[in-house]
N, C-alpha and C positions, 0 to 999 in steps of 0.2 A: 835451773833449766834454761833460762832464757839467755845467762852467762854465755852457754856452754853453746846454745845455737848461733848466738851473735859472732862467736868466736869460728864456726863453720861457713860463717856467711861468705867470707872471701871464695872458699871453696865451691860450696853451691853454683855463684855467679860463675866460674871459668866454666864447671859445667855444663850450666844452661846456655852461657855466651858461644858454644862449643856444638849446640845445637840449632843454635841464630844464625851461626854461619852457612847452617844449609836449609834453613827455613826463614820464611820471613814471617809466619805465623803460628802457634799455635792455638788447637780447638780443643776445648775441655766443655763440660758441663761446669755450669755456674756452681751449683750443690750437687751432694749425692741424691741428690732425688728432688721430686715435685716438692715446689714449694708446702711448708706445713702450714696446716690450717693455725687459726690463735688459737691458745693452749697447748697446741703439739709440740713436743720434743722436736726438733732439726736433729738432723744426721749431724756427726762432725764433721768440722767443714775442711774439705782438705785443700780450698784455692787461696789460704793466707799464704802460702808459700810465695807466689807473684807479690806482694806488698813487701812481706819482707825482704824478697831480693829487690824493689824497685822495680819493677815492669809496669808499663802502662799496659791495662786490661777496661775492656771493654764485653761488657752484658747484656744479650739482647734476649728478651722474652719470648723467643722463637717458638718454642714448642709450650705446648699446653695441654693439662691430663683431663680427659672429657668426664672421669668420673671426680676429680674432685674440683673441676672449673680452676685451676691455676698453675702459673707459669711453671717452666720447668726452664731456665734460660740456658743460651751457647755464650760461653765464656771466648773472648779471641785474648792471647796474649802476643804484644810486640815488642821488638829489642829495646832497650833505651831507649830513649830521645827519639821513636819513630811513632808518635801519639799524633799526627795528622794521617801519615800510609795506617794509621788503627784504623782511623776515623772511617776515612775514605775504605778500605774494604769492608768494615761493619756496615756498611751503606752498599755496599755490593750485594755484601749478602743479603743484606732483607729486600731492596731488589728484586734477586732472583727468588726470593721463597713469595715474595708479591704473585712475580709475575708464572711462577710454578703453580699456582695455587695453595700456598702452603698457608699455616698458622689459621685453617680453617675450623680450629676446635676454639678460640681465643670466643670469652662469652662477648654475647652485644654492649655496648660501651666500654668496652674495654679499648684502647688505654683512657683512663679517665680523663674529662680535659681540662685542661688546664687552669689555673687561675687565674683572671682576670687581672689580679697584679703581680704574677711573675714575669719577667722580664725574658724573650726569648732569646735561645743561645746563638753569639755572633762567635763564627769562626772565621 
C-alpha cells in the first residue's frame, strides 16, 4: 500500500500545485470531528494527505464543542516554501475571531500555560 501511494505521489502534488495556483490557502478541519475524549476511538484521519505531499499546515484550536469542552481545530494548508505567509495569516485569522467574539465556548484556562522552561518561539 504505501509502495503504491509513494508512487502516486508525483501526481497528487501537480494536482494540488494546480490549485496553489489559484489559492494561496486552503481551510480544512483539522479532524473529522471534535477532539475524542482518552479512551475514544478518533475518526480516520483524512489531513495526512498535506504531510505526505509536503505542505506546510498549520492548526488552530478555533472552535470548541460546549458539550464535550474540546477543540475541534481549522487546519490552513500553504504551497511549498510559503510557511512564514502560513504564519502570518493563521494570526490573521485568530485576530479576527478575537476581535469577532469568537472561540467563546473555549473552557477557562484553556490554553494551558506554559512551562516555565520552554523556550518561547523566535520567528
Amino acid at each position: 500500500f504505501f509502495m503504491a501511494a509513494i508512487k502516486k505521489q508525483p501526481d497528487y502534488r501537480v494536482r494540488y500545485n494546480a490549485i496553489f495556483e489559484h489559492y494561496h490557502f486552503l481551510l480544512t478541519s483539522t479532524t473529522a470531528s471534535v477532539a475524542p475524549k482518552v479512551g475514544e476511538r478518533e475518526r480516520n484521519d483524512t489531513c495526512l494527505i498535506w504531510t505526505f505531499l509536503g505542505y506546510p499546515v498549520l492548526s488552530i484550536p478555533l472552535f470548541w464543542s460546549k458539550e464535550h469542552g474540546l477543540p475541534h481545530g481549522l487546519q490552513i494548508v500553504a504551497p511549498k516554501f510559503c510557511d512564514f505567509s502560513l504564519f502570518d495569516f493563521g494570526q490573521s485569522i485568530i485576530n479576527k475571531c478575537k476581535s469577532q467574539g469568537a472561540n467563546q465556548a473555549r473552557p477557562d484556562g484553556w490554553p494551558p500555560s506554559t512551562p516555565s522552561n520552554a523556550s518561547p518561539l523566535r520567528v
